[in-house]
ZAKOL-362909 format. One record per residue (C-alpha): residue in one letter; x, y, z. Coordinates in steps of 0.25 Angstrom, whole numbers. Each point is the difference from the previous one (the first is absolute). Example, Ala and Ser with C-alpha at 12.3 -4.5 7.8 and 13.67 -1.06 7.14 Angstrom:
2
- a|49|-18|31
- s|6|14|-2
//
This chain:
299
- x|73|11|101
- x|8|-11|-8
- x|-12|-9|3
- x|-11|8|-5
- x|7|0|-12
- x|3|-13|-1
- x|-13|-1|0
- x|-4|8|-10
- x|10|-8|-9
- x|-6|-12|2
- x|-16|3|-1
- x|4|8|-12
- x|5|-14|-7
- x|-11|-9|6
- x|-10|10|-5
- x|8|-1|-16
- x|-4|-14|4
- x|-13|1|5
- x|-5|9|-12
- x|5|-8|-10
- x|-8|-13|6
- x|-14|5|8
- x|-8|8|-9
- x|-6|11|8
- x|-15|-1|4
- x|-7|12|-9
- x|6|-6|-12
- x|-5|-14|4
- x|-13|6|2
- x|2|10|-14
- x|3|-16|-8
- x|-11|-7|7
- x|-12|12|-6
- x|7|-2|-13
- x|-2|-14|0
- x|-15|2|3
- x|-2|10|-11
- x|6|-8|-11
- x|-10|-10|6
- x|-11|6|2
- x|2|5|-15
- x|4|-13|-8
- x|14|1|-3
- x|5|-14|0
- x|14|4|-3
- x|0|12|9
- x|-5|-8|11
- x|10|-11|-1
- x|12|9|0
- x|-6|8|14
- x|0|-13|5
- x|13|-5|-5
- x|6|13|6
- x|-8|-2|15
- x|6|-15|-1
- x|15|6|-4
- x|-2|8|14
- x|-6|-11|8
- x|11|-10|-4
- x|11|9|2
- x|-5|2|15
- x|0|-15|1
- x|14|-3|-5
- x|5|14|7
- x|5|4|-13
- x|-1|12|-9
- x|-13|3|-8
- x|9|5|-13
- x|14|-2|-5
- x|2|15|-1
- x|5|7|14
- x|1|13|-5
- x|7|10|4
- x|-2|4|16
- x|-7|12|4
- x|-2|5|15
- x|-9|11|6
- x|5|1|13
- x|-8|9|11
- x|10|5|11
- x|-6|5|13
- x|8|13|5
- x|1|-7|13
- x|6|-11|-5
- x|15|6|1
- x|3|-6|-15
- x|14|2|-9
- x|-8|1|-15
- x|15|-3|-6
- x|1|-13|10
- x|-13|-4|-4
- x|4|2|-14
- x|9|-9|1
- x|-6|-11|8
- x|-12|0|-11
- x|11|-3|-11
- x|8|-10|7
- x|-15|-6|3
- x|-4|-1|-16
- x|15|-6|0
- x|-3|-12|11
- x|-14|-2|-6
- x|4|-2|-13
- x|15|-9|4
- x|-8|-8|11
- x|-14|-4|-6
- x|7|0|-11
- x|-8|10|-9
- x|2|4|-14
- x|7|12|-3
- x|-3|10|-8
- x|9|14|0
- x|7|3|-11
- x|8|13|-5
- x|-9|8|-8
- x|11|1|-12
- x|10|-12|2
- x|-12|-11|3
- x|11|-6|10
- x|-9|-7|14
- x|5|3|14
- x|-6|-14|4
- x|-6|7|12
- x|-14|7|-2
- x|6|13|4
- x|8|11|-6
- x|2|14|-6
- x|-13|7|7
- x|-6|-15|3
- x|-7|-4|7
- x|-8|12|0
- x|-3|7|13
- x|-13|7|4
- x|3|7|13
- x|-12|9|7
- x|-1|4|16
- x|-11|-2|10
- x|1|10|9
- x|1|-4|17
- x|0|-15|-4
- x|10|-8|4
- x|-1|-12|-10
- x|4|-3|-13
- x|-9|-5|-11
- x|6|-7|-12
- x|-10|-4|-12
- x|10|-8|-11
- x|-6|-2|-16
- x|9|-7|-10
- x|-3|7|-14
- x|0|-10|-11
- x|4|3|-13
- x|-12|-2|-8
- x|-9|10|7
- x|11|10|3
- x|3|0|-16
- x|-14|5|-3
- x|2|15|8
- x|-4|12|-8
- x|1|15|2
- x|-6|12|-8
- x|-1|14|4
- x|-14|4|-4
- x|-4|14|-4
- x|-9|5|12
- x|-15|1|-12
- x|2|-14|-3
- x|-6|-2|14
- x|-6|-13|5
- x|-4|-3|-15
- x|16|-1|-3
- x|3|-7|12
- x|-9|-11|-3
- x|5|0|-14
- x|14|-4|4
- x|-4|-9|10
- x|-6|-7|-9
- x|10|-1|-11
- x|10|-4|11
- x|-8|-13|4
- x|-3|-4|-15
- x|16|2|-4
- x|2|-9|12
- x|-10|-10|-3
- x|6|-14|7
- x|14|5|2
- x|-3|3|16
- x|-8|-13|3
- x|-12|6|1
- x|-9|-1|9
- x|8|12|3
- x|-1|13|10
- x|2|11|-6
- x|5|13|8
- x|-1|13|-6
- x|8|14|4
- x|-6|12|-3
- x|6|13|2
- x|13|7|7
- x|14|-2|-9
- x|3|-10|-10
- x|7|-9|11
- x|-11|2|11
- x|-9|-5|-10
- x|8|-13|-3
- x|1|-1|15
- x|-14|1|4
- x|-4|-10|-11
- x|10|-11|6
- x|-6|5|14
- x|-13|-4|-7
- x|1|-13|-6
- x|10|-6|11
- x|-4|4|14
- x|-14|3|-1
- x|-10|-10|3
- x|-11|-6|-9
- x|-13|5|3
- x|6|13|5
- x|-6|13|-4
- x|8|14|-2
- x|-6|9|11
- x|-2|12|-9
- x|-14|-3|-6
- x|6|4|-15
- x|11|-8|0
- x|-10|-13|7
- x|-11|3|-12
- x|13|0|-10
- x|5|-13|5
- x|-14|-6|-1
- x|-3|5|-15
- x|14|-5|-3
- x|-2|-14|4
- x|-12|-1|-7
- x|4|5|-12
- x|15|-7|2
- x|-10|-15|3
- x|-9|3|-15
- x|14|-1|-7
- x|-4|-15|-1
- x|16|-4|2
- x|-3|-8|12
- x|10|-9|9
- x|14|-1|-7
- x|-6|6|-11
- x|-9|-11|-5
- x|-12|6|-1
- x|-9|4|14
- x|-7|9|7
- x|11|-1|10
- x|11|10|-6
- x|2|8|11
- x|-3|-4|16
- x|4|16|5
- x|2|15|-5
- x|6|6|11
- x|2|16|-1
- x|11|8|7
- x|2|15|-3
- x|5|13|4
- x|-2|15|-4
- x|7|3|-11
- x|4|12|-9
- x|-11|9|-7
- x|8|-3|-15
- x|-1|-16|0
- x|-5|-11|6
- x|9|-13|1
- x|-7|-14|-1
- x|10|-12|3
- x|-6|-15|0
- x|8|-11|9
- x|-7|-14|-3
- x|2|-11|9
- x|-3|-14|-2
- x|-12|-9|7
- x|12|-5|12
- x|-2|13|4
- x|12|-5|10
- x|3|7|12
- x|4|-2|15
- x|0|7|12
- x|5|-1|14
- x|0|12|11
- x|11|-1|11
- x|0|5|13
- x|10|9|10
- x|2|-11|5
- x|3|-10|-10
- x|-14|-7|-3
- x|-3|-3|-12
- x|-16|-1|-6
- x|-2|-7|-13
- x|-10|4|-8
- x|-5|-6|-13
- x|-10|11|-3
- x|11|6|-4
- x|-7|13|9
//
């Protein structure tokens, strides 16, 4: 077993890497419509800033070096099959001493800090980092590991309000709303924005980063409410007129993702997770026995 773990350690710190450098495919695609709206209606400036972001991309991938100077803070959804005979504390571990050779081996900038002291652990890793999103597939034997660096810009616009349940889709709208206008450029916009509805006020904080940082671009919520929500919302979200990096656009948003759960009869939480137009993931699945699949579609 020491070798599959050994493993995991070390896709876990290419996959930092890889995140960090090779913009996923969706959000590609997601920046490349934008770039043709703001074509297609005559904003010069908007235009040139898509383009300027499509060319930051390209250019990293030609000098195999990171699209932005912020690696953020590392975040792993981890899929383990019940087959795979897997210690979750060994794994643990080997995901932290991963963020540690990523960030001493590139090298990476580090970004942890105590909350209260400010003082930096100089490894991208810490109290509770990086975070870990475990879930089981049951009868697979695999391991599936999906790696997102949160930046600090984007993470800092997050919100939460618990509605009172006969403010209704009106009221959810509402906040929405008010959320992406007090977040103007901060988040570098074009920007994906997810959205938790429902459950507890922490299940809905965890749903809306479920939202804006593993789901896809173009993706549609399977309940047919939640899917017309997330339609109306990006219209509405792309008439705000703030545009890419807040200079004005049609462009403001490339995504509204929605994720809920049932909740209480008495409330309705609302939580908003935005993330920036990297959009930066990586994924790799690994085998019993010990193959490892790439995949920058980032599943």
């Amino acid at each position: 077993m020491q070798k599959i773990y050994d493993i995991i350690e070390t896709v876990a710190r290419d996959l930092y890497w890889k995140a960090l450098k090779d913009i996923p495919a969706d959000v590609r695609a997601g920046l490349q419509n934008g770039l043709a709206a703001e074509q297609a209606g005559g904003n010069a400036t908007a235009e040139q800033v898509m383009f300027t972001i499509l060319e930051n991309i390209d250019t990293a991938g030609r000098n195999d070096t990171l699209v932005c100077q912020d690696t953020g803070l590392p975040i792993y959804k981890v899929l383990v099959g019940t087959q795979a005979g897997i210690d979750i504390p060994e794994l643990k571990a080997r995901l932290r001493r991963a963020c540690e050779r990523a960030t001493a081996e590139y090298p990476l900038r580090s970004n942890t800090v105590h909350p209260l002291t400010r003082k930096h652990t100089g490894t991208n890793t810490g109290q509770g980092i990086p975070i870990i999103k475990l879930d089981f597939a049951p009868g697979s034997d695999c391991i599936e590991i999906i790696m997102a660096p949160k930046g600090s810009g984007s993470e800092n616009m997050s919100f939460l309000k618990m509605l009172n349940p006969s403010e209704g889709r009106k009221g959810i709208r509402k906040f929405v709303l008010h959320c992406i206008f007090e977040s103007g450029a901060k988040p570098c916009p074009p920007m994906i924005v997810g959205i938790g509805l429902g459950g507890t006020s922490d299940i809905a904080m965890q749903l809306a980063k479920e939202a804006s940082t593993f789901r896809k671009i173009g993706s549609s919520n399977a309940d047919p409410d939640a899917a017309a929500l997330e339609r109306e919302l990006l219209e509405y979200i792309n008439q705000t007129g703030i545009g890419p990096q807040g200079l004005g656009g049609s462009t403001t948003a490339m995504a509204v993702n929605i994720e809920w759960a049932h909740t209480h009869i008495s409330h309705n939480p609302v939580a908003v997770n935005i993330q920036c137009w990297r959009g930066e993931r990586a994924s790799a699945i690994i085998s019993a026995g010990g193959e490892v699949t790439y995949d920058n579609g980032a599943l």
